[in-house]
N, C-alpha and C positions, 0 to 999 in steps of 0.2 A: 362414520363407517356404519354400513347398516348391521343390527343384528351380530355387533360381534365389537373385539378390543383389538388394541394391538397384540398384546400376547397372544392372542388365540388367532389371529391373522399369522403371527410369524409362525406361531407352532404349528399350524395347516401348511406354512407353504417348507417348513423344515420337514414335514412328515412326507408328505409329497417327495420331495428330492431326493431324500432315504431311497426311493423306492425308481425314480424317475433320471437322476442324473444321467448325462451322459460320459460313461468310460472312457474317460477323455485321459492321454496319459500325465499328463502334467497334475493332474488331481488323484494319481495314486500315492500310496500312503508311504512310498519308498523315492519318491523325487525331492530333487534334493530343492536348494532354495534359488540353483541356477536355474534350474530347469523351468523355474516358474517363473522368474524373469525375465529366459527368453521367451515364454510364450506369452508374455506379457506385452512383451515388445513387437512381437510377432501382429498379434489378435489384433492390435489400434486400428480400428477402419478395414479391416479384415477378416473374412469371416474361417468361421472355424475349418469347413473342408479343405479352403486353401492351405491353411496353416498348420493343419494335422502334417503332411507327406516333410513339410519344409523343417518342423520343428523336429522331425522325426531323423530326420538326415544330418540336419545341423547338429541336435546332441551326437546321433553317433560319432561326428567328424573332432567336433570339441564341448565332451561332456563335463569339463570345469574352464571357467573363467580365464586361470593359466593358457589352456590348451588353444583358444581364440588369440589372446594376445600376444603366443608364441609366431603368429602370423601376420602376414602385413593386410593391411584393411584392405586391398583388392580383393582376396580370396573371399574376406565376407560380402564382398557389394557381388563378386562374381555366384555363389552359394544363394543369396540373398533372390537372385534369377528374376521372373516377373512376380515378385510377391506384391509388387506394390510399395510406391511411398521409399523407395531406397535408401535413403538419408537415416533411414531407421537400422539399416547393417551396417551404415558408420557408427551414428550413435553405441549399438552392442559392442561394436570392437572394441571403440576411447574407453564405454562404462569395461568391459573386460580387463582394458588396461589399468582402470584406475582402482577396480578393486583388486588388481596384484600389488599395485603401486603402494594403497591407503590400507587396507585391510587383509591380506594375507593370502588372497586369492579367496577369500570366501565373502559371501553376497551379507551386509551388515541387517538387523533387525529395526533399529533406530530408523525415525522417517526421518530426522535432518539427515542422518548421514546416507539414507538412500536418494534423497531430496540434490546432494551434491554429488551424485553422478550422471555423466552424459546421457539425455533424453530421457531421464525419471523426474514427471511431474507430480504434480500432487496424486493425481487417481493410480498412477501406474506404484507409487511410493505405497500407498494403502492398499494397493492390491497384492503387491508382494510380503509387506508385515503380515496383512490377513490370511495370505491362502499358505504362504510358504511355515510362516510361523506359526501364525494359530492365534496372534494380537489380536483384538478385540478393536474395530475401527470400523464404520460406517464406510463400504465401496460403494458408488453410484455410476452405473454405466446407463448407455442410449437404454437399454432394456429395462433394466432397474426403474427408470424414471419414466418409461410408460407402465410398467406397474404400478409405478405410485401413483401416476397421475390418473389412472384409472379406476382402482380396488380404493382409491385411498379418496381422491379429490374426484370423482365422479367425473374426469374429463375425457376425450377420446385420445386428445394430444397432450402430451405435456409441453411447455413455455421451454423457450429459448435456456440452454443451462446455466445455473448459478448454482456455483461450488456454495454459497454460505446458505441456498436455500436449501438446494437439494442434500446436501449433507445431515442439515436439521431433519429434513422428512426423514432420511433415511436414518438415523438416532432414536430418531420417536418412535421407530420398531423393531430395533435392534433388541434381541432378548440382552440381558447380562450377563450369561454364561456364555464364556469365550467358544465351546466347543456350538452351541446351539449360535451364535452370532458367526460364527466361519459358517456352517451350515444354511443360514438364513440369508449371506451374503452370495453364496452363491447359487440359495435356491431360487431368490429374486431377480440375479440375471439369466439364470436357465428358464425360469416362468418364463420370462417376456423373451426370452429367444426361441422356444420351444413353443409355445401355447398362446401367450400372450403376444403374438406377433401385429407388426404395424398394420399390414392390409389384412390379414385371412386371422383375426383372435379363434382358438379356436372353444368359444366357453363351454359345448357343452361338456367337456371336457378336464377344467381350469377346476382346480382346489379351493381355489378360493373364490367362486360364481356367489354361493351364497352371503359372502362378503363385502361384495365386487358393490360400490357407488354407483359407478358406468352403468353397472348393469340394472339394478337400481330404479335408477333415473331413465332407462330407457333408452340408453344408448343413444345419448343426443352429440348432435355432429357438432364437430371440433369448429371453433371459433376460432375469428383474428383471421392474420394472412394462410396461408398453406406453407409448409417449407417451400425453398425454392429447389427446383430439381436441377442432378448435377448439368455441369457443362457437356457439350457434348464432347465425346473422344473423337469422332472419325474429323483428323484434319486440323486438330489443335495442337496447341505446344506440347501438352502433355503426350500427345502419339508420337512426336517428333521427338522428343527427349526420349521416350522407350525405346525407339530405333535407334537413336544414337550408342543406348546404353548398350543394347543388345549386341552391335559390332564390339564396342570394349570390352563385352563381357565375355564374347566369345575369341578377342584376343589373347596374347598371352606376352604382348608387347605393341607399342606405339600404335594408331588407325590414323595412316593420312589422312590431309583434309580431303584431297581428291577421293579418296575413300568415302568420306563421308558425304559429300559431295552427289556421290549418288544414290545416295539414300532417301532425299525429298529434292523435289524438283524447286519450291523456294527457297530461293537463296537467303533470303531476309530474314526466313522464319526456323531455318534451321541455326542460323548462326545467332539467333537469340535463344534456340535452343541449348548449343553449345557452351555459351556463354552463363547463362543460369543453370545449366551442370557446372563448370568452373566454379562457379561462384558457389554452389551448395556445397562443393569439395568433392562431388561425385569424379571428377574428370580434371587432369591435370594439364597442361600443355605443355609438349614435348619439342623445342626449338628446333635441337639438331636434324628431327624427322619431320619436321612441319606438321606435326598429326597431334593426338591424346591419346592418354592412357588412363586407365581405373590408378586410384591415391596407392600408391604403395606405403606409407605409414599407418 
């Protein structure tokens, strides 16, 4: 790292945040450790404007764990709307229910035991000890890790992720005070979402420029392949599965097939759409009406 250590890299990018975070509510100092949960679960692949209005509406509807699982999972896939990745309002309901079930309706600190509820992986486990608790644990998100791979290994992109690498980098500058490592953990994902962004960095700007490898070295262009860019939406399964959902969601009971039916003009590609909603547990089949409905458990 040029001209500088880890510590004085994390304490520039902890000073910075101090000053720069975004008033985001889920990082007020009065949310509880659902709160940060769902916006855990929310954010995956999701960017924050979307999930501000959604996570906003959801806590007022059910601001404890209880208050979800007092409901059948349609209401969350229906609440849930076009966020995206749906599969993720069932996941919140089961984890809802399983912490009334296992834990007393409150969210556990422990990572095995957050590790053993529905759709909590390893980053989404250490992100809730770290932000809600205050634990002391290495978080690595897409942003975090073009930070690193920038300020830290002089590169434009970072490599494909690996939990046992990127975890290491991210250790190797975690201060040791839990209050300054919460701080550092989130000031590293706010850099690269804020400043350190993928196409438009903004360095003149950046805390840590005089730090900065990347910059450095002259901002040499990222090697190896490119990522690949997503699939297209207009005309794929994925457009056809939103349409599906969007009739169920605006039901409030069974959508014939014939219903559905005219929704996309292929026949083939809708009913493989159907059929991989069934199967993710978004959508149920309802015999006596020939139609589906959103999971009611």
């Amino acid at each position: 790292m040029p001209r500088s250590s880890p510590a004085r890299f994390a304490d520039a990018v902890v000073g910075w945040f101090a000053g720069a975070a975004r008033p985001l509510p889920w990082r007020a100092a009065d949310r509880s450790a659902w709160a940060v949960l769902v916006s855990e679960f929310m954010l995956q692949q999701t960017q924050v404007s979307r999930v501000l209005p959604k996570w906003e509406a959801w806590m007022a509807r059910w601001p404890t764990p209880a208050a979800l699982a007092a409901e059948p999972a349609a209401e969350a896939v229906r609440a849930w709307d076009r966020l995206g990745y749906p599969r993720r309002a069932l996941w919140l309901h089961r984890a809802a229910t399983e912490l009334v079930e296992r834990h007393g309706g409150e969210v556990p600190r422990d990572l095995d035991a957050l590790l053993a509820l529905q759709g909590v992986g390893p980053y989404t486990a250490r992100a809730i000890a770290a932000f809600a608790f205050g634990d002391r644990h290495p978080v690595v998100d897409t942003n975090t890790r073009r930070v690193i791979a920038r300020a830290i290994e002089g590169r434009a992109r970072a490599d494909a992720p690996s939990a046992a690498r990127d975890l290491a980098a991210m250790e190797a500058l975690l201060p040791a005070d839990r209050d300054a490592a919460h701080a550092f953990n989130a000031g590293a994902m706010e850099l690269g979402a804020t400043v350190c962004t993928a196409r438009a960095p903004k360095c003149e700007v950046c805390p840590v420029a005089r730090m900065c490898a990347w910059r450095a070295a002259g901002y040499p262009e990222a090697s190896g392949p490119a990522p690949r860019r997503p699939a297209r939406f207009e005309g794929s399964d994925r457009q056809v599965r939103g349409l599906v959902m969007r009739e169920l969601r605006a039901a409030h009971g069974p959508v014939s097939r014939a219903e559905l039916a005219s929704l996309w003009a292929d026949a083939e590609q809708l009913e493989r759409a159907i059929a991989g909603l069934v199967a993710d547990g978004l959508a149920v089949a309802v015999a006596e009406d020939d139609g589906y409905a959103l999971p009611h458990s």
